[in-house]
Structures are given as C-alpha cells and as structure tokens.
C-alpha positions as CSV (number, residue, x, y, z in Angstrom):
1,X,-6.0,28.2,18.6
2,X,-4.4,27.4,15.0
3,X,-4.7,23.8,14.6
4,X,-1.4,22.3,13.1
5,X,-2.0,19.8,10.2
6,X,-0.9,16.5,10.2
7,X,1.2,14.6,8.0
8,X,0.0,11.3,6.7
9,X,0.6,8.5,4.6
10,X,-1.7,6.1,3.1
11,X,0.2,2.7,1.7
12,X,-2.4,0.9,-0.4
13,X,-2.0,-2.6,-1.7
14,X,-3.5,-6.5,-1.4
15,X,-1.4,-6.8,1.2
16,X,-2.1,-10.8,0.9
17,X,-0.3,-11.4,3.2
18,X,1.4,-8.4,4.5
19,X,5.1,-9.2,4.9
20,X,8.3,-7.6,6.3
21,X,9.0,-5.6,3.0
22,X,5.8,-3.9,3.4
23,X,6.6,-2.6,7.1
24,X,10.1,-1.8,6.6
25,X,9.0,0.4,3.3
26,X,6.4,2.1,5.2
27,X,8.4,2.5,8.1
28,X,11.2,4.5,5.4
29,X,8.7,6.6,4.6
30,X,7.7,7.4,7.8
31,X,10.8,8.6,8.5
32,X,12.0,10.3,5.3
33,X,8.7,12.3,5.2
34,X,8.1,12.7,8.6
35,X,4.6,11.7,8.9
36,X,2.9,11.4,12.2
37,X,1.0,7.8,10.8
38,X,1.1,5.6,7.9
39,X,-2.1,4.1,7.0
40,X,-2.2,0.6,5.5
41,X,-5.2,0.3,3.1
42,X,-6.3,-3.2,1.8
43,X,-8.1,-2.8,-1.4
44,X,-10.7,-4.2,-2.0
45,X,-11.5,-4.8,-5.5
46,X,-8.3,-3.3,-7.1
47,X,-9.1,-2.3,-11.2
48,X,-5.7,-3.8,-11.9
49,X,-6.4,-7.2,-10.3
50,X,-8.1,-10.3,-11.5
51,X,-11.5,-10.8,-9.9
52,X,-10.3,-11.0,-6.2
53,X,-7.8,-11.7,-4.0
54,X,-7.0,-15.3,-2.6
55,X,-8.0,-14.4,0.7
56,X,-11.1,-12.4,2.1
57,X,-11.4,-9.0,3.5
58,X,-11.3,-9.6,6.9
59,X,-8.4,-12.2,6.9
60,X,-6.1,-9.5,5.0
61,X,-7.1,-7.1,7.9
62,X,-6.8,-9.4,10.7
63,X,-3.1,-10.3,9.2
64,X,-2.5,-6.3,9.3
65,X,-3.5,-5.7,12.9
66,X,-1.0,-8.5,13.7
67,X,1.5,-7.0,12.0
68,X,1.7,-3.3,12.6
69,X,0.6,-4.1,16.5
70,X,3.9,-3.2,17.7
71,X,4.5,0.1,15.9
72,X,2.1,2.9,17.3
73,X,2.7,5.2,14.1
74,X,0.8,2.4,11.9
75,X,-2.8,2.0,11.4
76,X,-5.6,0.7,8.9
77,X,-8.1,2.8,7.0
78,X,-10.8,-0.1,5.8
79,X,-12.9,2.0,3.7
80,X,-11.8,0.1,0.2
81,X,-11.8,-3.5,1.8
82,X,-15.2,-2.7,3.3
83,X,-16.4,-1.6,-0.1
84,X,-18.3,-3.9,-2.6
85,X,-17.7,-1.7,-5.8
86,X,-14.5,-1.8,-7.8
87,X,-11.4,0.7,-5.9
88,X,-9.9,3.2,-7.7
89,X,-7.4,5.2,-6.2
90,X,-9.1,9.0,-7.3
91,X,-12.3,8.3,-5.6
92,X,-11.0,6.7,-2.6
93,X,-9.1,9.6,-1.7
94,X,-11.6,12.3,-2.3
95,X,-13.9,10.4,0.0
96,X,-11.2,10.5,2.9
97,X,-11.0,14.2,1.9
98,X,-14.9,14.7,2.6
99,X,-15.4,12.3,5.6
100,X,-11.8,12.0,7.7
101,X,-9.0,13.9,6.4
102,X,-10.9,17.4,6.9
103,X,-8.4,19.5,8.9
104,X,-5.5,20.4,6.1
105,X,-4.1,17.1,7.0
106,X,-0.8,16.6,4.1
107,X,-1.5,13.5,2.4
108,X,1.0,11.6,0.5
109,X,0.5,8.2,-1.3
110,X,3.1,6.0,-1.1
111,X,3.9,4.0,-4.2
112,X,6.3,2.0,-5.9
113,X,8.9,3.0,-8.0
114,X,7.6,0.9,-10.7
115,X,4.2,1.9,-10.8
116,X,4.8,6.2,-11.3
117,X,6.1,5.3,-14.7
118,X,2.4,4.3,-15.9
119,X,0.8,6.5,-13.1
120,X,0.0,8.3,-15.7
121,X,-2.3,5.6,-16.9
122,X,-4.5,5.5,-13.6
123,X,-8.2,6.7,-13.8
124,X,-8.3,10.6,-12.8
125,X,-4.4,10.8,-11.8
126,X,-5.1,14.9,-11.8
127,X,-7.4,14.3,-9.2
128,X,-5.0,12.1,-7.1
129,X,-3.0,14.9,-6.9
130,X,-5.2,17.4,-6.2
131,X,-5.5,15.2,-3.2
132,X,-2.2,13.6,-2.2
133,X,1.6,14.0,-3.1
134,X,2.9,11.0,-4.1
135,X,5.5,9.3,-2.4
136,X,7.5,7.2,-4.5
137,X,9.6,4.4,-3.3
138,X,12.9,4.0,-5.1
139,X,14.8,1.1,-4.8
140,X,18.6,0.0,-6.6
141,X,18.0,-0.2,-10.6
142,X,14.4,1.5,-10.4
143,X,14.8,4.6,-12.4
144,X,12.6,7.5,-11.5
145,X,12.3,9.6,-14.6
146,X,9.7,12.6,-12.9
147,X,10.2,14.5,-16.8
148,X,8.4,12.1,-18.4
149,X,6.2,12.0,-15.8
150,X,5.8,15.3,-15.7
151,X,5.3,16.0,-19.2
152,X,2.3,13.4,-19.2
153,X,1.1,14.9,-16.3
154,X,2.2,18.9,-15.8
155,X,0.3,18.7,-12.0
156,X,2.6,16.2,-10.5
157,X,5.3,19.2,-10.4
158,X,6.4,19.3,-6.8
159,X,3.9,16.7,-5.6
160,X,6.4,13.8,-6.0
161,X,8.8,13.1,-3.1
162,X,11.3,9.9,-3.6
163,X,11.8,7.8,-0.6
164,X,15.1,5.9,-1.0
165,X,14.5,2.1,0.0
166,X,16.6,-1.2,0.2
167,X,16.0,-3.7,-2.7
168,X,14.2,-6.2,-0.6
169,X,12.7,-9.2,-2.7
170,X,9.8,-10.6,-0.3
171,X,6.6,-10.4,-2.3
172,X,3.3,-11.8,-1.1
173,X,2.7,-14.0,-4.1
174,X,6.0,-15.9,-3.0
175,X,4.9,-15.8,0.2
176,X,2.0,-17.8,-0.7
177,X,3.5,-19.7,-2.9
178,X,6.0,-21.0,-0.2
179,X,3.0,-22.1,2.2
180,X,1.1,-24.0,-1.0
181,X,4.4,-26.1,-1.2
182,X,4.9,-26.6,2.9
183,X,8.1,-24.3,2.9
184,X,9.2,-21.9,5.2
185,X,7.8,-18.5,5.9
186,X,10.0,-17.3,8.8
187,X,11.5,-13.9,8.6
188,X,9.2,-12.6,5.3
189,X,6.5,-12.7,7.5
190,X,5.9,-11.2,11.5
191,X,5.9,-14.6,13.5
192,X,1.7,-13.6,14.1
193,X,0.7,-13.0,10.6
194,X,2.3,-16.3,10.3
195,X,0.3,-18.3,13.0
196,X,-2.7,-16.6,11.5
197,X,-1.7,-17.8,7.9
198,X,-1.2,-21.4,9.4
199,X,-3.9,-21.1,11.6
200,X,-7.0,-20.0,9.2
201,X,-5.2,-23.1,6.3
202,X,-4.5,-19.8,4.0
203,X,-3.5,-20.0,0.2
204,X,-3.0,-23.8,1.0
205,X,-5.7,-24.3,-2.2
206,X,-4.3,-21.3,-4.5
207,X,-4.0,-21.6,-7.5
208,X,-1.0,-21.4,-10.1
209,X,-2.6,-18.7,-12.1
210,X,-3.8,-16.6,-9.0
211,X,-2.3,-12.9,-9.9
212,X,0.9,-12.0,-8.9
C-alpha cells in the first residue's frame, strides 16, 4: 500500500510566552495550506538572539502544552530547545529529515512576513529549501516582494506560499513587559499559560534591555 505523505508545518520562535497571536497565525496556516499538524518549535539558542531567552527551556515548553492543549492539530518538536549548541534553522531541518520526517512528509516553515525579506541572509537558506517551502505570513502593510527574493535566491521559485493573516499586535516582549509592571495579561495570553506565568513569578525580574 502507497503511503500518502503528510503535510506539516513547523512554526519556530522564542515563543516567551506563547500568546494568542501565535495560535491564531498557526491556526491560518493550518487552514490555508491544509496541513494535517503544525509543529511549535522553541529554539533554543536562536543566532539572532542575545545570549538566551528570559525564561528556561522547559518553562517555554510547559507554557506551549498549555496552550495548544485544546487544538489536536498542534504539537511540539523539542529538538532545538533540548539542544545546547547554537540553532540554526538549515541544520535543524535536515536533522528532522534524517531522524522523523522520513516518509515524503511536505514540510513548510512558517515565517513572518518581515523576516523573507532578509531570508536571504540566514545561514544555508538553499538548504532550507531543499528541505521546506516556506510559508510566509502576510499581514496589512507587510509587502512581500518574492522578485527580489527570488533573484537573491533563484531556489525559492515555487517554494514560497503566502498565508494572508490579520494584523494582530500581541508580541511576547509586551507581554512580559505588562507582567514586570503588574498589568494585565488577559486575552494575549490562554488563561493557563497565564496561571503558569503567574504561578512560576515569570519575567517579574527582566530586564529593560532583554531582546525584543
């Protein structure tokens, strides 16, 4: 019997704390590209990041499974998190390739908008795509300009698929900077990543030049 590949996404990102903007984003793409499960993927030591995130591994994780717990078509791949060595993107995806995605699975990496226009920049973007369509999150005044793109990199020719979002302007870093100054979280948050962040005292100490 033929097996039928799968569709999958992977959504990378610090996902410190995960919020609403992340699920309904993933949840778009679910949809637009019919995939049959979006992974969220934590990073662990992302290149483009100062030296770590505010909160550990497992905390990031935990807030994850509390958030995607209601929606049987999400799941976590914690290979980067788990890792001690810097991420990049390339070699994560290769490694998925060789030990979980062996079946013809269609892999798309879902990105922002704002980040294809120096995807060109990232270590080894050939071999992201040798791996992985992108899936490019476009939201109101993001312009997608796949020429240029295209001219940098002459590969990403029909491996880019644009996912048309809502501008929704919840970011984790205000998100942790509401809780460092006692304000409210409710609604950018799920109500359990919430009583997690309250529960474990997190970003309460962060600092004002944490990365964004």
């Amino acid at each position: 019997m033929v097996r039928i590949a799968s569709r999958v996404g992977i959504f990378g990102g610090t996902f410190d704390p995960p919020h609403l903007g992340h699920l309904i984003v993933a949840e778009l793409a679910r949809d637009a590209l019919q995939l049959d499960t979006v992974y969220f993927m934590p990073a662990g030591k992302p290149p483009h990041k100062y030296r770590s995130a505010p909160s550990a591994g497992r905390h990031r994780v935990a807030m994850l499974e509390r958030a995607i717990a209601d929606n049987p078509a999400f799941d976590i791949l914690t290979i980067e998190v788990e890792s001690e060595r810097i991420s990049y993107t390339a070699d994560t995806l290769e490694t998925l390739r060789r030990t979980m995605f062996t079946h013809g699975e269609t892999l798309y990496f879902i990105m922002g908008g704002d980040s294809l226009a120096y995807f060109h920049t990232w270590r080894d973007p050939q071999r992201i795509l040798r791996q992985a369509h992108l899936a490019v999150i476009a939201r109101p005044g993001w312009t997608i300009d796949l020429e240029t793109l295209e001219t940098h990199l002459p590969e990403a020719r029909g491996r880019v698929e644009i996912v048309n979002a809502p501008l929704i302007e919840i970011s984790s870093s205000d998100i942790r900077r509401r809780v460092r100054e006692g304000r409210t979280i409710r609604y950018f948050v799920p109500d359990s990543v919430a009583e997690y962040i309250y529960t474990h005292h997190l970003y309460v100490n962060v600092p004002t030049t944490e990365y964004v």
